[in-house]
C-alpha positions as CSV (number, residue, x, y, z in Angstrom):
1,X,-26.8,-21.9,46.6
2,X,-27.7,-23.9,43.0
3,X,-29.1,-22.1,40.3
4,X,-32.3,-23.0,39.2
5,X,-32.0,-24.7,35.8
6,X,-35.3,-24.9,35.0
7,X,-36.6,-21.1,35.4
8,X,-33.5,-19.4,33.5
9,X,-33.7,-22.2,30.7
10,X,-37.3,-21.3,30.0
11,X,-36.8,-17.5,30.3
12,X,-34.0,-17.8,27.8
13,X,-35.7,-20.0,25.4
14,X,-38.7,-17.5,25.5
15,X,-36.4,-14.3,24.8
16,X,-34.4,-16.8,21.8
17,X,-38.0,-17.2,20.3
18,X,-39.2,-14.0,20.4
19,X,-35.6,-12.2,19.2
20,X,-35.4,-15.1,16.1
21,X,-39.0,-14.5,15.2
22,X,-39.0,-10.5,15.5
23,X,-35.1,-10.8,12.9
24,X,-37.4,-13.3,10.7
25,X,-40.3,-10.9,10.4
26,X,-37.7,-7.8,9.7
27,X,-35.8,-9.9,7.5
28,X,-39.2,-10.5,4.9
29,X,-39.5,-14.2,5.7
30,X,-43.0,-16.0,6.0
31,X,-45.0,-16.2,9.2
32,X,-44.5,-20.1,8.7
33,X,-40.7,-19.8,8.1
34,X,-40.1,-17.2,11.1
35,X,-42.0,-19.8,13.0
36,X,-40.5,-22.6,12.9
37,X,-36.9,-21.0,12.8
38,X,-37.9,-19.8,16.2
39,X,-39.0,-22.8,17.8
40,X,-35.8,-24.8,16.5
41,X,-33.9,-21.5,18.1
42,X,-35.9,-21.3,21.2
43,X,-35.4,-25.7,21.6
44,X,-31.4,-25.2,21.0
45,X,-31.7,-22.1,23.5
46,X,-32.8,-24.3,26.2
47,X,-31.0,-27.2,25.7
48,X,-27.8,-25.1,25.7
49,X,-28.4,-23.2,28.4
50,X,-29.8,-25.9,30.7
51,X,-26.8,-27.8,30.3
52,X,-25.0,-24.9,30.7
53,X,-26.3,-24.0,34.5
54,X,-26.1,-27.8,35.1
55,X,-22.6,-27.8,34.3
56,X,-22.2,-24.6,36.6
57,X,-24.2,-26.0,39.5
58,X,-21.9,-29.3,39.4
59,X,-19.0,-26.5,39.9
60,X,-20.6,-25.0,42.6
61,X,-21.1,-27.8,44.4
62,X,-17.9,-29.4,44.0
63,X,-16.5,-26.0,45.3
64,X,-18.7,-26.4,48.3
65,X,-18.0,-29.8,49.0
66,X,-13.8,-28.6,48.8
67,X,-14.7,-25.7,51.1
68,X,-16.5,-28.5,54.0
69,X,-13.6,-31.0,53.9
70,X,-11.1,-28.1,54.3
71,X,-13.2,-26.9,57.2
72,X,-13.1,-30.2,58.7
73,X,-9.8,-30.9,58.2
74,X,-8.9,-27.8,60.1
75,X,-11.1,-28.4,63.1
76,X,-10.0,-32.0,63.4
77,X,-6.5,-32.4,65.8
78,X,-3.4,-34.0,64.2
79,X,-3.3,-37.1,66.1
80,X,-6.7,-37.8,65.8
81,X,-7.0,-39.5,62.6
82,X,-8.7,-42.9,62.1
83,X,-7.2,-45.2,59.6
């Protein structure tokens, strides 16, 4: 079963903004500083992690496309290959 990118990219992003803001705030930075500083932190955030559960969905279905061929493979008789 694939991850879904979309859903765990957002939720990630939203957590990154929210963390970078809330260190901003503590930290004694402007409202407009600890803005934007979140948004370019909650934009890298997704980015990163989408391409992150792209890259482990491609994995996963490379692994699943192994694990079909071996199951084919072994339910096919030797001498009934097709060239």
């Amino acid at each position: 079963m694939l991850l879904p990118v979309r859903s765990i990219a957002v939720s990630t992003a939203v957590f990154c903004f929210f963390a970078v803001g809330i260190i901003g705030s503590f930290g004694g930075l402007s409202p407009f500083t600890c803005c934007k500083r979140a948004l370019l932190g909650a934009i890298v955030a997704y980015l990163t992690v989408g391409a992150a559960v792209k890259a482990v969905n491609a994995i996963l279905i490379q692994a699943m496309i192994a694990s079909q061929v071996d199951q084919m493979r072994k339910k096919e008789p030797p001498g009934d290959r097709k060239n």
